[in-house]
SEVEXMI-301547 format. One record per residue (C-alpha): residue in one letter; y negated, z, x. Coordinates in Angstrom, 1 decimal, decimal comma. Example, Ala and Ser with C-alpha at 12.3 -4.5 7.8 and 13.67 -1.06 7.14 Angstrom:
ATOM residuo     py     pz     px
ATOM       A    4,5    7,8   12,3
ATOM       S    1,1    7,1   13,7
END
This chain:
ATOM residuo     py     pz     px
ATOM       X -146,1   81,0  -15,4
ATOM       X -142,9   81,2  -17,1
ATOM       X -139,5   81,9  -15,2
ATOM       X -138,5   78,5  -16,1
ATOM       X -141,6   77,1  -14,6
ATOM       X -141,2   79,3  -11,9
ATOM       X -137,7   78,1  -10,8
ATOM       X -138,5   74,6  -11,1
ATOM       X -141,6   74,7   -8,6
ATOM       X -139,6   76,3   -6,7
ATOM       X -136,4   74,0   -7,0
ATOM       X -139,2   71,1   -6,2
ATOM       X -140,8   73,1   -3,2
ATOM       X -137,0   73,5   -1,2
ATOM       X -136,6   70,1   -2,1
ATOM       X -139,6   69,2   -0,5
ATOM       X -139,5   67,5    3,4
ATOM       X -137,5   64,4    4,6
ATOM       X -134,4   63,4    2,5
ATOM       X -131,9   63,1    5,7
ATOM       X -132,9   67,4    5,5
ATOM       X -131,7   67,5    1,6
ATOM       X -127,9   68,6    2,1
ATOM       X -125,5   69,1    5,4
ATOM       X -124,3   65,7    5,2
ATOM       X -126,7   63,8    5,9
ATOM       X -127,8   65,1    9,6
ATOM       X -124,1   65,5   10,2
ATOM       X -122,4   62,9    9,2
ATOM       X -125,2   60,5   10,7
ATOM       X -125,1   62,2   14,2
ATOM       X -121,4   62,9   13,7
ATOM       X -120,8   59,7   13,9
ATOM       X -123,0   58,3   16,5
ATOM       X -121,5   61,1   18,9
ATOM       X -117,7   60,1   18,3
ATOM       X -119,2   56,6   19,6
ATOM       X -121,0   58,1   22,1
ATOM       X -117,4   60,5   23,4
ATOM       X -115,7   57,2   23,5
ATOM       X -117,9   54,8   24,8
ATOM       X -118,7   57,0   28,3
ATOM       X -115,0   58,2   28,3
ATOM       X -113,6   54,8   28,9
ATOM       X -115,5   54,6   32,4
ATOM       X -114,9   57,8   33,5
ATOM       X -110,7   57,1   33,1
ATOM       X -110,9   54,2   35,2
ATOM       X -113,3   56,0   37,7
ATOM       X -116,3   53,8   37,1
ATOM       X -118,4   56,7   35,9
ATOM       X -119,1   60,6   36,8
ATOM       X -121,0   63,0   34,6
ATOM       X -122,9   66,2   35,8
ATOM       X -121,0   68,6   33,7
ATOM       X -118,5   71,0   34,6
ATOM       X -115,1   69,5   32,7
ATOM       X -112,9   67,2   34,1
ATOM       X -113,4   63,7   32,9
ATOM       X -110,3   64,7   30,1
ATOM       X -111,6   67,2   28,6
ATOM       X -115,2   66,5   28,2
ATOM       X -113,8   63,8   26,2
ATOM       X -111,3   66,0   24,4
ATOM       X -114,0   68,9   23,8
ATOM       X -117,0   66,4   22,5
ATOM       X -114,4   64,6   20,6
ATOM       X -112,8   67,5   19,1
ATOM       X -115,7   69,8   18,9
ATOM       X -118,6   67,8   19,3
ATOM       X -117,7   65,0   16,5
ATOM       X -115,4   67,1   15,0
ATOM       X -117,6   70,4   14,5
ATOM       X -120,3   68,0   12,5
ATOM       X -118,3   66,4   10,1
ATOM       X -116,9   69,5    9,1
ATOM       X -119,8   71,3    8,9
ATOM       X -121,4   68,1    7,2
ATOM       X -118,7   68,4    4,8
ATOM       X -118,0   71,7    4,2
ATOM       X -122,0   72,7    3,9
ATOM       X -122,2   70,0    1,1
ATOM       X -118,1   71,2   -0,3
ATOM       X -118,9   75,1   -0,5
ATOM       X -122,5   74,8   -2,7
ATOM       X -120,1   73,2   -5,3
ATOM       X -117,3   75,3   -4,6
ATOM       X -119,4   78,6   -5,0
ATOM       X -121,9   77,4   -7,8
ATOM       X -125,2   78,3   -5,1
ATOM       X -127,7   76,1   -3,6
ATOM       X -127,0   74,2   -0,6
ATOM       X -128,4   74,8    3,2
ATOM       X -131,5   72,3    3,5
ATOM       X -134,8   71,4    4,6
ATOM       X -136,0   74,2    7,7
ATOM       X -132,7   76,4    8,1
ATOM       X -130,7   73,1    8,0
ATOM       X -132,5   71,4   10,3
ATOM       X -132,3   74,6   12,5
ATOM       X -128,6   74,9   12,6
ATOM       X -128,3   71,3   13,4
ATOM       X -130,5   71,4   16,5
ATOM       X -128,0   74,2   17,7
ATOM       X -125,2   71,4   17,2
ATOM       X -127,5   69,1   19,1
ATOM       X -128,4   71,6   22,1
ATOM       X -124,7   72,1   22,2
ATOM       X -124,1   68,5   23,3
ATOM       X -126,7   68,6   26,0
ATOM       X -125,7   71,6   27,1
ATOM       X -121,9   70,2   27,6
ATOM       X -123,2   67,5   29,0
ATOM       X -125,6   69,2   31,7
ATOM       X -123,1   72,0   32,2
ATOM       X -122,7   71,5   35,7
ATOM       X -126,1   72,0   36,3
ATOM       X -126,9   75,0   34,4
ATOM       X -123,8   76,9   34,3
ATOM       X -120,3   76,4   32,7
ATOM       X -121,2   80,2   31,1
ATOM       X -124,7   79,2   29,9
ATOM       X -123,3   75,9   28,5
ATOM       X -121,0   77,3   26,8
ATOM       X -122,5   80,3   25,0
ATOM       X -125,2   77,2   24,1
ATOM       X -122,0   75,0   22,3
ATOM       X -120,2   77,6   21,2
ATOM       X -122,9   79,3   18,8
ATOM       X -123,1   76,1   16,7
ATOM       X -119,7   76,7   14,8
ATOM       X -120,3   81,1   15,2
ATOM       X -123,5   80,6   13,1
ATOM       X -121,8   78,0   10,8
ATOM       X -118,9   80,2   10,2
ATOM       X -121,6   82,9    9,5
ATOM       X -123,1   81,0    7,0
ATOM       X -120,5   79,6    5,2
ATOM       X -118,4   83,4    5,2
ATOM       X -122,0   84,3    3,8
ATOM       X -121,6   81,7    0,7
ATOM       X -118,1   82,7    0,3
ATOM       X -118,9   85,8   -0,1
ATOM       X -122,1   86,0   -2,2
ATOM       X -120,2   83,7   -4,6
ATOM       X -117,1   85,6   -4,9
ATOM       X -115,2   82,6   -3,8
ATOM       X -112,0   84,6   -2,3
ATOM       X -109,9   81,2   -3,0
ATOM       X -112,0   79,6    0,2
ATOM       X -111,5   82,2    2,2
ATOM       X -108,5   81,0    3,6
ATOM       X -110,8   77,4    4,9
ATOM       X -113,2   80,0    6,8
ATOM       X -110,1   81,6    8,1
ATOM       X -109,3   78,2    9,9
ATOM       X -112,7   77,3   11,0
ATOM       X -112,9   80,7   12,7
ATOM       X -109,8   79,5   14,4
ATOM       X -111,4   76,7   15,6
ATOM       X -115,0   77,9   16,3
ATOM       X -112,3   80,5   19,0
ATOM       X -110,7   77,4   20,2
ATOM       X -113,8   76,5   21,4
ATOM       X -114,7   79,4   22,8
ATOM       X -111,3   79,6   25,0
ATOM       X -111,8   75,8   26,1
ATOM       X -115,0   77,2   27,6
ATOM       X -113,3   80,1   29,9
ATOM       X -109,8   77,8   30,0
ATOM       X -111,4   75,1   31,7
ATOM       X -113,9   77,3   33,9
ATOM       X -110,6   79,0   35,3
ATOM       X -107,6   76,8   35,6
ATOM       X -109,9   73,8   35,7
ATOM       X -107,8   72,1   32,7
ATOM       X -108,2   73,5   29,0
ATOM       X -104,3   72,5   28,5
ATOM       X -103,8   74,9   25,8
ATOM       X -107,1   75,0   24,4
ATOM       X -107,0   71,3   23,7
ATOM       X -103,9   72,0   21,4
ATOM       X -105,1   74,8   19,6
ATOM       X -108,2   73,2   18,7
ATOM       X -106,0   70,0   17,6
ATOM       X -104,0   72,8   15,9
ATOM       X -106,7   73,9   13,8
ATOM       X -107,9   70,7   12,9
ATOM       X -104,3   69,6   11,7
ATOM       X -104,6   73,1    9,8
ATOM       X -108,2   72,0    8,4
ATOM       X -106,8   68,8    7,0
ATOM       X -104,0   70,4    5,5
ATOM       X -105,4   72,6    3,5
ATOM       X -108,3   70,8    2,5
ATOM       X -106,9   67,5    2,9
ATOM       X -104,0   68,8    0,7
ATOM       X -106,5   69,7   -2,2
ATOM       X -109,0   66,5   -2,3
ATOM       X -106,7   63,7   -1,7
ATOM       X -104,3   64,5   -4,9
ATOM       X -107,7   65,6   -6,5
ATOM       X -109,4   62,3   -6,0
ATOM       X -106,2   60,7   -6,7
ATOM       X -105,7   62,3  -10,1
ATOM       X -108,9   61,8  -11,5
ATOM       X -108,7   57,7  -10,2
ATOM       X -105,3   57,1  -11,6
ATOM       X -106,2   59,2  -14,8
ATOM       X -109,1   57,1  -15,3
ATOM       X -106,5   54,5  -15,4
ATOM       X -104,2   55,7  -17,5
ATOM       X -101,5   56,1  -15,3
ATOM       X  -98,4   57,1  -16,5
ATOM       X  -97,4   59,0  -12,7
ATOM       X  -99,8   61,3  -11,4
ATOM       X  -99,5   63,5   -8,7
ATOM       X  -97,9   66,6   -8,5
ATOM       X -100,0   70,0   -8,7
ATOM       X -100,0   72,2   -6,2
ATOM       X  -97,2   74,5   -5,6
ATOM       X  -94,1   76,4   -4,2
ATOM       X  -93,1   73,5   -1,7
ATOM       X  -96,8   72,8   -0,4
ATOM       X  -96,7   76,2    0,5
ATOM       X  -93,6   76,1    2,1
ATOM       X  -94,2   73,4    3,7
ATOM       X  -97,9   74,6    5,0
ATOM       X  -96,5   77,9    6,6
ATOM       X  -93,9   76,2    8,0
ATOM       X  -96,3   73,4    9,7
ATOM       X  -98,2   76,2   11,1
ATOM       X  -95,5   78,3   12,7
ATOM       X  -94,7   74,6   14,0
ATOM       X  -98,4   73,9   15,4
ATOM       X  -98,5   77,5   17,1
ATOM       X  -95,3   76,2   18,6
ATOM       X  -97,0   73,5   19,8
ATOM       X  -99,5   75,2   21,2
ATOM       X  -97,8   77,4   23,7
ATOM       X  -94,6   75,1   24,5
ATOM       X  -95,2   71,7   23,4
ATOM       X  -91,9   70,8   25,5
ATOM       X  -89,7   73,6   24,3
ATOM       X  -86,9   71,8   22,6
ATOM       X  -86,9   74,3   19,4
ATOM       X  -90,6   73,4   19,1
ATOM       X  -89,4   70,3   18,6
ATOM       X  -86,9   70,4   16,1
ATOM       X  -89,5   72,8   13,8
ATOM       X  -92,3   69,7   14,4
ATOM       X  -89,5   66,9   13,6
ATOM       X  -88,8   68,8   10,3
ATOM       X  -92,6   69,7    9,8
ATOM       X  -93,0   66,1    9,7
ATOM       X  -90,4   65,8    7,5
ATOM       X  -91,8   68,1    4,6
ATOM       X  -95,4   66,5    5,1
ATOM       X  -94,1   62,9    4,5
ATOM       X  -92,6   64,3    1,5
ATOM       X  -95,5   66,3    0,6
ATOM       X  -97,8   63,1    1,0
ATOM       X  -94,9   61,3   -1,7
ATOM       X  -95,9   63,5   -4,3
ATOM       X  -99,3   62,6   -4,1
ATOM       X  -98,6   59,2   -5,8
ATOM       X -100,1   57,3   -3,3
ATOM       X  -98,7   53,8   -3,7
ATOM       X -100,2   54,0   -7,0
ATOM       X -103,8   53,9   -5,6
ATOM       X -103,5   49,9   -4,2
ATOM       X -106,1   48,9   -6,3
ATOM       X -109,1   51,2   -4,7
ATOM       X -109,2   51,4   -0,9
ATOM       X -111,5   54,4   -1,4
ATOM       X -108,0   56,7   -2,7
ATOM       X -105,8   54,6   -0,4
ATOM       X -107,3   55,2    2,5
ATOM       X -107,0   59,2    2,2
ATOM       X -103,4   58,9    2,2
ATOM       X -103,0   56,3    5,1
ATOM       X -104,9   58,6    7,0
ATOM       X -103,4   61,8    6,1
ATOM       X  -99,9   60,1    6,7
ATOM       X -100,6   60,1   10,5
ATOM       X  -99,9   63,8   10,1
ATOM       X  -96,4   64,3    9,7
ATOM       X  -96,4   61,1   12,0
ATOM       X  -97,8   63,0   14,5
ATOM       X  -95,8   65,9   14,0
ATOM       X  -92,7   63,5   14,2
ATOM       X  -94,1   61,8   17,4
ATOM       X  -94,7   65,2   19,0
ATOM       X  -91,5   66,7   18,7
ATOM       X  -89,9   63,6   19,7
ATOM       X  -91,3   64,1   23,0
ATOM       X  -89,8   67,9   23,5
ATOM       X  -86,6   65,7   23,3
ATOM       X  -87,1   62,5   24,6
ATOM       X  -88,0   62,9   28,4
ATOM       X  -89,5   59,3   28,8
ATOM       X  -91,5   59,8   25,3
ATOM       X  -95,3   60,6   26,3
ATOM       X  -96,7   63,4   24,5
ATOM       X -100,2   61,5   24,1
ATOM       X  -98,3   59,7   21,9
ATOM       X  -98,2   62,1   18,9
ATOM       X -101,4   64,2   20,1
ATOM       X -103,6   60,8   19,4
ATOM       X -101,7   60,3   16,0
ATOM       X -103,1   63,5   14,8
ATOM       X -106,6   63,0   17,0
ATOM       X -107,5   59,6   16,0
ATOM       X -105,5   58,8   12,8
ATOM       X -105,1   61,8   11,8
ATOM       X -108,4   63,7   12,5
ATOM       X -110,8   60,4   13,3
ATOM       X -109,2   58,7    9,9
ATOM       X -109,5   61,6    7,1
ATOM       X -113,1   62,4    8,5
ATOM       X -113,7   58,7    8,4
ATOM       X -112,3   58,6    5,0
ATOM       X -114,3   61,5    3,5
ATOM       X -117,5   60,6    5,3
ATOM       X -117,7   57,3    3,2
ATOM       X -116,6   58,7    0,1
ATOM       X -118,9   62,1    0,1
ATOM       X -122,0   59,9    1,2
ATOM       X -121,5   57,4   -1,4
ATOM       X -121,0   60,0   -3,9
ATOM       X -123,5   62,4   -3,1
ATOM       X -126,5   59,8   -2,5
ATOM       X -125,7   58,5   -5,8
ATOM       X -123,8   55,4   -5,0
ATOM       X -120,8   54,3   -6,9
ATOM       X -117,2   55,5   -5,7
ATOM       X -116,2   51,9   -4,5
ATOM       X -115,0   50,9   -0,8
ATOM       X -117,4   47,5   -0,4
ATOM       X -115,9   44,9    2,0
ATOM       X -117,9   46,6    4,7
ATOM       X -116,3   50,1    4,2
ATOM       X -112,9   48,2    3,9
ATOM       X -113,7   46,8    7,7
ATOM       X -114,8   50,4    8,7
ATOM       X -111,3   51,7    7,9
ATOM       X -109,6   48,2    9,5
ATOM       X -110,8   49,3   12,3
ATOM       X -110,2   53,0   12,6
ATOM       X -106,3   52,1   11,8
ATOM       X -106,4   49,8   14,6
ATOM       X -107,6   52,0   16,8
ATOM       X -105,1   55,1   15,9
ATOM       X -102,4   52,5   16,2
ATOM       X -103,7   50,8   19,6
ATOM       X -103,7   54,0   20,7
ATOM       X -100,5   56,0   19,9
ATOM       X  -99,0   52,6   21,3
ATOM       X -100,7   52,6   24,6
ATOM       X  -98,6   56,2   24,8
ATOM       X  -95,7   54,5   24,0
ATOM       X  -95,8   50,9   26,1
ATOM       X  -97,6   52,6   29,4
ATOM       X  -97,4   48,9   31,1
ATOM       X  -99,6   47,6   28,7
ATOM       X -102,2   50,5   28,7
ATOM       X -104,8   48,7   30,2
ATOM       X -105,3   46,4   27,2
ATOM       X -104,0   49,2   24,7
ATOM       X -107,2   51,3   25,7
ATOM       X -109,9   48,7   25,3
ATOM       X -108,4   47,7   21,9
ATOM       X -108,3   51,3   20,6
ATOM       X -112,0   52,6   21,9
ATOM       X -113,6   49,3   20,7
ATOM       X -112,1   49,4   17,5
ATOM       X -112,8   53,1   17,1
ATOM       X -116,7   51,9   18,3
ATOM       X -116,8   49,3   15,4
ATOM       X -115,9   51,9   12,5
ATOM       X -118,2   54,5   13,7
ATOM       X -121,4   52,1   14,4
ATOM       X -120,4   50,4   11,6
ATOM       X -120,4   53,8    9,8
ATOM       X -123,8   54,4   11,2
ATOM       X -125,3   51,3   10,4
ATOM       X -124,0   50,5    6,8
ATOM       X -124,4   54,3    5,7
ATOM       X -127,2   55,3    7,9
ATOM       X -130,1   54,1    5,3
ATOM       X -128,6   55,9    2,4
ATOM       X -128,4   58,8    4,2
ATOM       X -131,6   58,7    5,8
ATOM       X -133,2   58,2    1,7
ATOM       X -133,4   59,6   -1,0
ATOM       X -130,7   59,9   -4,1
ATOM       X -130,2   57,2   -6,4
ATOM       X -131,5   57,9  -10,0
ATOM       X -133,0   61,5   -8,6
END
C-alpha cells in the first residue's frame, strides 16, 4: 500500500464514528449551550427561595461557577479545540479521545451539582480536571506545532482552569467564593481580549475587503498592547479591591483605551452583515463594563453587579454567542450569513445583558428586570440549540 493510500485510510478511519464526535465544537457548543440555559433557568428559583439544590455552594455561586465555568469552560474549549488545529497546522481532537474529554466536562456538572452529597473535595477534583486536561492538551498542540505565538492564550486558560480550582477551596472555607468569582471573570475578560482582539478585526478585514472598503481596520500594535497590559493590571485590581478608589480610576481609564481600541476596528462599517456587527456590539460591553465597574469604587449608591453582568452576560455570554454561530456555520460548511433566526438569537442576548446591567442600576424594578434578562438569555441559547443543533449533530456540507 502506498503512503498516500496509507494516510488516506487512515484520515477516513479517524473520521469514522458520529459527526457531532468530528471536531470540539460540536459536543461543546451543543451542550454549552443547553447548560447556560440550564444555570439560568434553576438560578432564577433559587434567588427568590422557591428552589434548593443538594450541592455544597450557596445558591450565588453555583450559578456564578456553572455559568462561568460550566458554560463558559465548553465554549472555550469548543472553540479553542477547533481554533488551535488551524492555528498549529495538526489534526484536530475527535471521535474516542474527544468524546472522553467531554464526558469529564459532563461529570463535572453532576459532580457540582451533587456536591453536597459526595463531598465539596470530591466534587471538585471531579470539575476541576476538565479544564487541567484541556490545558494539557492544548499546551501539548502548542507545543508539538511550535506555535509559541499561542502560548500566551494557554497562559490565560491556565489562569482560569486555577480560578476554578480556588472557587472550589474559597467557597468550602469562607462559604462565598468572593474573590474567585472575579478572578475567573478576570480571566475571561483576559480571554476575550486577546483572542477577541485578534478575530473580530480579522473577520472584519477580510468582510469589508471583500467589499472594497476604502477604511479597514487597524493592525495590531503599540497601543493594543498598551492598552491590554494596562486592562490587566486593572482586572487584578479588581480582583483584590473592587472598591478601592484607585482600582477605579485604572478600570475608568481601562475602559477608556478599550472603547478606543474597539474604534479602530471599523466597526460601524460592518452595518450591512450582522454576523461582523455583532462581534463588536458584544465586545463593546467590555470597556463598558470596565467603565460600570469603576464607577462603583466611586459611586457609593452604584451597584457593583452592575458592571460585573456587563462583562458576564454582554460581554462573556455575547462574544461566545457571537463566535458560536459564526464558527458552526463556518465549520459545518454553511455560508457566513446571520439568517433572520441568528439575527433573533443576538436580539435576544442584547436584551438580556441590558435587562440585566439595568436591574443593577434601577434595584426597585428588579423583580421585572430579572425575568426579562433570564428569559431573554433562555431564548438565544434554546434558540441556539435548536436552529444550530442539526447542523452540528450532521455531517459537513459538500464533505
Amino acid at each position: 500500500m502506498s503512503h498516500a493510500t496509507s494516510s488516506h485510510a487512515t484520515s477516513r478511519r479517524r473520521d469514522a464514528g458520529p459527526a457531532i464526535l468530528s471536531n470540539g465544537f460540536r459536543p461543546f457548543f451543543l451542550a454549552g449551550a443547553l447548560w447556560a440555559v440550564v444555570a439560568v433557568m434553576v438560578w432564577l428559583p433559587q434567588y427568590f427561595g422557591e428552589l434548593t439544590l443538594p450541592n455544597a455552594f450557596t445558591p450565588m455561586d453555583w450559578h456564578a461557577h456553572e455559568t462561568l465555568f460550566g458554560y463558559g469552560g465548553a465554549v472555550i474549549a469548543g472553540f479553542l479545540l477547533t481554533a488551535v488545529p488551524n492555528w498549529t497546522g495538526r489534526l484536530p481532537l475527535r471521535g474516542t479521545p474527544l468524546l472522553a474529554l467531554f464526558a469529564v466536562w459532563l461529570a463535572g456538572r453532576v459532580a457540582v451539582a451533587l456536591s453536597g452529597a459526595i463531598g465539596w473535595a470530591l466534587a471538585a477534583a471531579v470539575d476541576s480536571a476538565f479544564l487541567i486536561l484541556f490545558c494539557a492538551a492544548m499546551a501539548r498542540e502548542v507545543v508539538a506545532g511550535k506555535n509559541w505565538r499561542n502560548m500566551r492564550v494557554l497562559a490565560v486558560v491556565a489562569l482560569y482552569a486555577l480560578a476554578n480550582v480556588a472557587f472550589h477551596i474559597e467557597s468550602h472555607v469562607t462559604g462565598d467564593a468572593a474573590y474567585s468569582r472575579r478572578f475567573a471573570v478576570a480571566a475571561l475578560i483576559a480571554l476575550i481580549m486577546l483572542v477577541g482582539g485578534r478575530i473580530v478585526p480579522s473577520f472584519t478585514h477580510t468582510f469589508l475587503q471583500r467589499r472594497g472598503a476604502d477604511r479597514l481596520p487597524k493592525s495590531f500594535g503599540r497601543f493594543d498592547a498598551i492598552c491590554m497590559a494596562f486592562s490587566a493590571l486593572a482586572l487584578v485590581g479588581w480582583v483584590g479591591a473592587p472598591e478601592n478608589r484607585t482600582v477605579g480610576v485604572a478600570l475608568i481609564f481601562a475602559g477608556l483605551l478599550n472603547f478606543v481600541r474597539l474604534g479602530r476596528w471599523a466597526g460601524d462599517r460592518t452595518t450591512g452583515e450582522a454576523l461582523v456587527l455583532v462581534l463588536h456590539l458584544a465586545f463593546a460591553f467590555i470597556p463598558i463594563g470596565f467603565v460600570l465597574s469603576g464607577l462603583a469604587a466611586w459611586l457609593p449608591g452604584l451597584s457593583p453587579s452592575a458592571g460585573l453582568h456587563a462583562w458576564a452576560v454582554g460581554g462573556i455570554g455575547g462574544m461566545t454567542l457571537a463566535v458560536m454561530t459564526r464558527a458552526s456555520l463556518g465549520h459545518t460548511g454553511r455560508a457566513l450569513h446571520a439568517g433572520p433566526g441568528t439575527k433573533l438569537l443576538y436580539t435576544a442576548l442584547a436584551l438580556a445583558a441590558l435587562a440585566r446591567i439595568a436591574a443593577a442600576l434601577a434595584p426597585e424594578w428588579s423583580f421585572v428586570l430579572l425575568h426579562v434578562a433570564a428569559f431573554a438569555w433562555l431564548a438565544a441559547f434554546l434558540g441556539f440549540a435548536a436552529i444550530y443543533g442539526p447542523a452540528l449533530c450532521s455531517s459537513r456540507i459538500g464533505a
